[in-house]
Every structure is written in C-alpha cells, then in structure tokens.
C-alpha positions as CSV (number, residue, x, y, z in Angstrom):
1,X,121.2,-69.4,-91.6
2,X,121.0,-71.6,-88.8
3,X,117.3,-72.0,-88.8
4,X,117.3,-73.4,-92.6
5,X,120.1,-76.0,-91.4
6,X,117.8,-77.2,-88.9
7,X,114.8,-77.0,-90.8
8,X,116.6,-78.9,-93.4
9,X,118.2,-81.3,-90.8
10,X,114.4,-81.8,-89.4
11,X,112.7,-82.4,-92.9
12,X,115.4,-85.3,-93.8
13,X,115.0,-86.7,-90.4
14,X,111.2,-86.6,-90.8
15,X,111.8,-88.3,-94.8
16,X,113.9,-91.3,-93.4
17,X,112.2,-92.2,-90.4
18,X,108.9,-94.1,-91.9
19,X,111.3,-95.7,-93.8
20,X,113.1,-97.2,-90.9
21,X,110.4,-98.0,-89.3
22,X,108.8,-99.7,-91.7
23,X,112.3,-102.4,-91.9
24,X,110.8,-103.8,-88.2
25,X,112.3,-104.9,-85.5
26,X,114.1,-107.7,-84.5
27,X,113.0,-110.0,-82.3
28,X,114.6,-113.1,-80.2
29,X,113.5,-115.6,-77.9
30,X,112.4,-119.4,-77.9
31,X,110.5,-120.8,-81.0
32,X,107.3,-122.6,-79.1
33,X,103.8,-124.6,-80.7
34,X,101.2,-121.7,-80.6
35,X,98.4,-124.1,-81.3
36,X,99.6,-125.7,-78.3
37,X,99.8,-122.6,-76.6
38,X,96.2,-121.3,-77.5
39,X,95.5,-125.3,-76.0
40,X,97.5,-124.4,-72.6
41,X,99.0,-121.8,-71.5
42,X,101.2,-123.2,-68.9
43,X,102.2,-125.8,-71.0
44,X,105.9,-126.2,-72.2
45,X,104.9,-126.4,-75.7
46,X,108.4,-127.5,-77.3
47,X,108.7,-127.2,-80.9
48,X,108.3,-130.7,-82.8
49,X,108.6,-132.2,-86.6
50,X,104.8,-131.5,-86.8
51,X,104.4,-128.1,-85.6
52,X,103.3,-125.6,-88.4
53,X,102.0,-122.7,-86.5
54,X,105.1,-121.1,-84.3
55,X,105.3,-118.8,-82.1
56,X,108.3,-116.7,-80.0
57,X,108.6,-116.2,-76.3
58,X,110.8,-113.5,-75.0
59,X,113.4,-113.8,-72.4
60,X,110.6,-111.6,-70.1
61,X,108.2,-114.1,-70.9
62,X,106.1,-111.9,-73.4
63,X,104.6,-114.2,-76.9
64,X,104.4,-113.1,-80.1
65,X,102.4,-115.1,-82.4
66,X,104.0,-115.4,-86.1
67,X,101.4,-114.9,-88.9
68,X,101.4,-117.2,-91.9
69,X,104.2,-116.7,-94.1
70,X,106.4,-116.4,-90.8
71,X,105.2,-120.1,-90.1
72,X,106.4,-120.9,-93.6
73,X,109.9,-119.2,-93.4
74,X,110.2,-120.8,-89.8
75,X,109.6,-123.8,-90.4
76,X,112.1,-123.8,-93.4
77,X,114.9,-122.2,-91.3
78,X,114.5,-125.0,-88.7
79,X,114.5,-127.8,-91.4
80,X,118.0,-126.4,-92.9
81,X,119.4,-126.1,-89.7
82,X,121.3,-128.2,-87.5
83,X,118.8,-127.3,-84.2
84,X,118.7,-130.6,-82.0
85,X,115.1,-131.6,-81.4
86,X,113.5,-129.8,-78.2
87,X,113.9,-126.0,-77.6
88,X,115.0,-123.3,-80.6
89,X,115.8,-120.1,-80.2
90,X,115.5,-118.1,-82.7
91,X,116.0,-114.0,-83.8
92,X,113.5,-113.2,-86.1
93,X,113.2,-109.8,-87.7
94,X,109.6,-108.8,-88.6
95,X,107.1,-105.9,-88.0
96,X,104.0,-106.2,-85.1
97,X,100.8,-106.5,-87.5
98,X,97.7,-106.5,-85.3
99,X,98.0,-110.0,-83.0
100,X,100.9,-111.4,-84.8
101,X,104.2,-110.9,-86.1
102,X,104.6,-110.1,-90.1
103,X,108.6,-112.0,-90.4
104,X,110.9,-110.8,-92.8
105,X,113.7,-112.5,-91.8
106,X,114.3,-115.8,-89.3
107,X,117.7,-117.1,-87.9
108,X,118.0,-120.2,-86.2
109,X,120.4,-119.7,-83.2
C-alpha cells in the first residue's frame, strides 16, 4: 500500500513539474542599454528616452539580454512609471530562451 502512495505521489509530482517550470523565473537587477553594452562593455550604459533594446544586470554582475517583445513590455512599464531618469531596477519574470530572456511579466521598482 505504501508503494502505490508513493508511486502516485511521484507520478503527480512528475505531472506538475514541467508546468512550473515552464511559468520562468523571476529575475531582478538594473535595467541597462544593451546596444550600448554590445558597444562597451565597461561602459555604464544608463537607460535613456531612446533606448529600445534593454537589458538586466544582476546584483553579481551577471547580464541577461531581453528579446524583442521584452523590449516592448519594458519600455512600456518604464513610460507608465514614475522612474526618475538615470538607473531602473527592475524584476522581470521571464524564461532563459537561448542568449536572451523571453519576459512575461516586468515591474518597475
């Protein structure tokens, strides 16, 4: 009897967890330029009225590119926000897709 209870308890662990995974991960950090980061490395890069491709650097320094639609939904949360110019953080929810980060979700912090 005990066996079947785990078996069971193992099978509906094994349904749910794709499903969970597949919501992503949530990411937070400060919102940068990744053009000008391709550009420069080393460079501050502060996010400005013009930037259109974004980008999110961890507190440990790692960056995460943001793919297309992420730009999109970015750049929308910063315009109905009330960010001061300069440096945006930023928790974005999203899944790791190859080189860049699929968003779901952006909030402006």
């Amino acid at each position: 009897m005990k066996k079947l209870i785990l078996l069971t308890f193992a099978a509906c662990f094994m349904l749910f967890t794709p499903a969970q995974a597949a919501a992503g991960s949530t990411f937070t950090g400060t919102l940068i330029d990744a053009d000008c980061r391709a550009a420069n490395a080393t460079a501050k890069c502060d996010v400005t009225e013009a930037t259109k491709s974004f980008g999110l650097v961890a507190s440990d320094g790692k960056f995460v590119k943001l793919d297309d639609a992420g730009n999109i939904k970015v750049d929308a949360a910063i315009k109905s926000s009330s960010a001061k110019p300069g440096e945006k953080k930023a928790s974005i929810t999203g899944e790791m897709k190859n080189d860049s980060l699929s968003v779901e979700s952006v909030r402006i912090l």
